[in-house]
N, C-alpha and C positions, 0 to 999 in steps of 0.2 A: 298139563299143569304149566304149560310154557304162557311167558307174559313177552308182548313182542318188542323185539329190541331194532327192529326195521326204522332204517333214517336216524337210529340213537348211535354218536361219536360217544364211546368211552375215554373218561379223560384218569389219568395219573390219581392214581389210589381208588379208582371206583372197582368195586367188583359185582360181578356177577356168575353166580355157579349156580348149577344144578345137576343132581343125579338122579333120574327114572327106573335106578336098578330095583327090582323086587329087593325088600330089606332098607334100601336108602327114601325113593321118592320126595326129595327137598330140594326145595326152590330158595336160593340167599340172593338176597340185592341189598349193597352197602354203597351207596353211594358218596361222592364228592364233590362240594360238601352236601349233607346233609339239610332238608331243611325242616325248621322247628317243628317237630311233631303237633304242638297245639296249634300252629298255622297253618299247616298243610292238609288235616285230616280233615274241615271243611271241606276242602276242592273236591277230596275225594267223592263225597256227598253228590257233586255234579255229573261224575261218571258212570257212564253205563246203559244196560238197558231197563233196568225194572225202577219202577218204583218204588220202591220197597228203600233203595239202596242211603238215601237219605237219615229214615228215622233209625237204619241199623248204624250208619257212623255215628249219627248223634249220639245214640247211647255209647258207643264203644269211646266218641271223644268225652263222654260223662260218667264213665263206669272203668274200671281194670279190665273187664272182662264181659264178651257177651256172645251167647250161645243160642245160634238161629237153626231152629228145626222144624223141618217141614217134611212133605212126603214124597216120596222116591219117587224122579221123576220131574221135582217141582222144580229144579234149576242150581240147587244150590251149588255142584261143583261150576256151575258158570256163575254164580255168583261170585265166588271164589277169585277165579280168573278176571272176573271184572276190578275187584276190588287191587288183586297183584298190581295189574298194569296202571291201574289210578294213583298205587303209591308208587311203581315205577318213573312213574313221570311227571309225578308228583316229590320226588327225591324224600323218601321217606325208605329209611329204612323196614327192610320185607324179610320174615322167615316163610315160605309156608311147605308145610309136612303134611302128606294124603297117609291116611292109617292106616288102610285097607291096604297097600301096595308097602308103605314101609313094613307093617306087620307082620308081611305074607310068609317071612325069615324068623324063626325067634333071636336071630342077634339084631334085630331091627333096631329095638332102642340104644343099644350099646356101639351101631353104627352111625346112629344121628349124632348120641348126646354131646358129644365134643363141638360137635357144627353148630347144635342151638346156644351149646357156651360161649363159642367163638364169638356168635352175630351177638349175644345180651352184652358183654365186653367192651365187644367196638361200638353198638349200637349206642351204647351207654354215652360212650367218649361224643358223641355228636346226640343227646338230650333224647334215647330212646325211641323205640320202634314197635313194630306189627308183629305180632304171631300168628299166624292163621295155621289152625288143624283141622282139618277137614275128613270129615266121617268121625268124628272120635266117639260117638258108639261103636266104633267098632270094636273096641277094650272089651265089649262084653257080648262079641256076635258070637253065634253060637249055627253055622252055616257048612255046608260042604263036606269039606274033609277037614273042617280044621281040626287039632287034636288038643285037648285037654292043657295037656302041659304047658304045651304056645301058648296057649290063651292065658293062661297063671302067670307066667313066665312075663308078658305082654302088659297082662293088669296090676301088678306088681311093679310095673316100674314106670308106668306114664300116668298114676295116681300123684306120685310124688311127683315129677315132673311138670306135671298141671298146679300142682300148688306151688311150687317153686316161680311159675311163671306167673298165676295171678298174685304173689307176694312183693314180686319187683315192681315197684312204684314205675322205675322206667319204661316195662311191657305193656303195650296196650294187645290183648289176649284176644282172638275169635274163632270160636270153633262151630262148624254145622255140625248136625247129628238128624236121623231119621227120627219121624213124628212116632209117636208114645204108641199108636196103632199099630204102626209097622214093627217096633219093636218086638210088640208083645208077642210072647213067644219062638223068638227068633234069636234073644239078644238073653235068656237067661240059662243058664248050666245047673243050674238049684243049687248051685256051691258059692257058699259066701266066700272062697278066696277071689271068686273069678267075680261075681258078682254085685257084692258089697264095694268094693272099687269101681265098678263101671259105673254102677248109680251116686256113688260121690261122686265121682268125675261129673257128670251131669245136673248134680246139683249144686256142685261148688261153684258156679256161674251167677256172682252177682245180677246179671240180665239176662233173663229169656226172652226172644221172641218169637211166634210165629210166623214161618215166609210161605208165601201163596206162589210166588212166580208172576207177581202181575207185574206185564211190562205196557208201555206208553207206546203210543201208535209208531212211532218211529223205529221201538223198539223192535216190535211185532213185524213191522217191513224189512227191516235187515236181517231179522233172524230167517223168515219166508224167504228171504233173496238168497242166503245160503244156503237153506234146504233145497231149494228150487234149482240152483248150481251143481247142488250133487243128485240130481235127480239121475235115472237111468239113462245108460247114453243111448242116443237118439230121441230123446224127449225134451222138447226145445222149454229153456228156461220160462216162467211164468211173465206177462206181461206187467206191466204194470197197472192196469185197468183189471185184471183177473187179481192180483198180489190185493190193490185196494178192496175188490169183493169179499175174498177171505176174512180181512182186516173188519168190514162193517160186520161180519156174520162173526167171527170172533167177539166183535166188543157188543155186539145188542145181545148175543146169549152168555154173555157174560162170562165169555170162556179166553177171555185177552189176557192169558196167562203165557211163562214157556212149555210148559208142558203141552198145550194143544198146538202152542204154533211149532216148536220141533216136531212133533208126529206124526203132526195131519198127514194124510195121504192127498197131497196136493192135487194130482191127477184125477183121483176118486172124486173128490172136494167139485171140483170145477164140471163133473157130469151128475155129480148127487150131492150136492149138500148133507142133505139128513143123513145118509149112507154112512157118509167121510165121519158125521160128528159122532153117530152110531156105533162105530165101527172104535171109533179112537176112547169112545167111552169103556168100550168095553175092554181095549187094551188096558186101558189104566186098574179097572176091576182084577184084570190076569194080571198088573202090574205088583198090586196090592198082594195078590195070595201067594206071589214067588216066596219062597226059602232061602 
């Protein structure tokens, strides 16, 4: 959830915190000064690697609120992080809160709520900021070992929260959530206390969109050159002559998304082609049917 602060001097009144404890997972940047939310959330637009990242600021700079869902796997917690660091260095005030990790506590909300007060406050004082929730289906996941109560407990109180946030004129609100597929039956208790919340939550979102994961050739390159980095050791990183093959066979089958270039089995890929797409196809099928 970290946005990079490498070669960034903090100067007098900027802050920057964040907590990864199971229960907390939130990320705050307040910057000094501030600059205009309605000038800065363009630049944003510029950043990153997918495509996608444009028509979603757009809305978010023409809407309170806007809720992008797509399916596990497709990129969106790296969207996320793409979008943190565009307003980091874009000086735009940044909340962002992962649900799945704050939730994992049921005093979760009750260890956030003061920090999301704090940032709308000061945000306020320099012409308003970013909210980004990230997973917020998770209010009605219905997984593992979670237990009944948590999850009551959990939906009961980031119902109101979500309203309160898309009510402040000042907050501009974004949350992912898993596609309607992935949901389905994973994400319901057949109890309206637990239930009836989590699908407000979801529909209280003046803007839906759908996100694919499709990223731009450059994109596709860097993300290959990080995967290719952490390959196993003694397996010498991809060339760039084999990195651009991947990339043509990616974009003519139409699969120049993150999701295929994070998985690929690059090594496979470079002795089978079909094998590597075969293969990754099929992960995502297993991906789909997990619980």
């Amino acid at each position: 959830m970290n946005a990079p602060n490498v070669g960034h001097v903090m100067v007098p009144g900027e802050e920057l915190r964040e907590d990864n404890r199971n229960g907390y997972a939130y990320w705050m940047y307040l910057p000094a000064p501030a600059a205009p939310l309605t000038e800065a959330l363009p630049e944003v637009a510029q950043y990153g690697d997918f495509e996608e990242m444009p028509v979603i600021i757009d809305a978010l700079q023409n809407t309170d609120g806007v809720l992008v869902t797509g399916a596990p796997g497709s990129g969106k917690s790296h969207l996320v992080r793409d979008i943190q660091t565009a307003c980091f260095f874009n000086n735009i005030p940044t909340f962002c809160l992962t649900l799945h990790v704050n939730g994992g506590k049921g005093e979760g909300v009750d260890n956030i709520r003061p920090y999301i007060e704090e940032f709308r406050e000061k945000s306020r004082e320099t012409g308003g900021g970013v909210v980004i929730l990230d997973n917020i289906d998770y209010v009605g996941y219905r997984g593992k070992s979670r237990s009944h109560a948590k999850a009551a407990k959990y939906a009961e109180a980031i119902e109101p929260l979500v309203e309160e946030l898309l009510d402040d004129s000042q907050i501009k609100l974004l949350a992912t959530a898993h596609d309607e597929e992935w949901r389905a039956g994973r994400w319901t208790w057949e109890d309206p206390a637990i239930d009836e919340p989590a699908d407000a939550i979801l529909n209280a979102f003046p803007s839906c969109l759908v996100f694919d994961g499709k990223m731009a050739l450059e994109g596709l390159a860097h993300l290959l050159w990080v995967r290719s980095a952490a390959r196993a050791e003694g397996e010498p990183p991809i060339t760039i002559s084999q990195a651009a093959q991947v990339i043509r066979h990616l974009s003519e089958s139409r699969r120049a998304n993150f999701f295929h270039a994070n998985h690929l089995d690059v090594g496979l890929f470079l002795h089978d082609p079909n094998a590597a797409i075969a293969e990754l196809d099929r992960g995502r099928e297993e991906r789909r049917g997990k619980s």
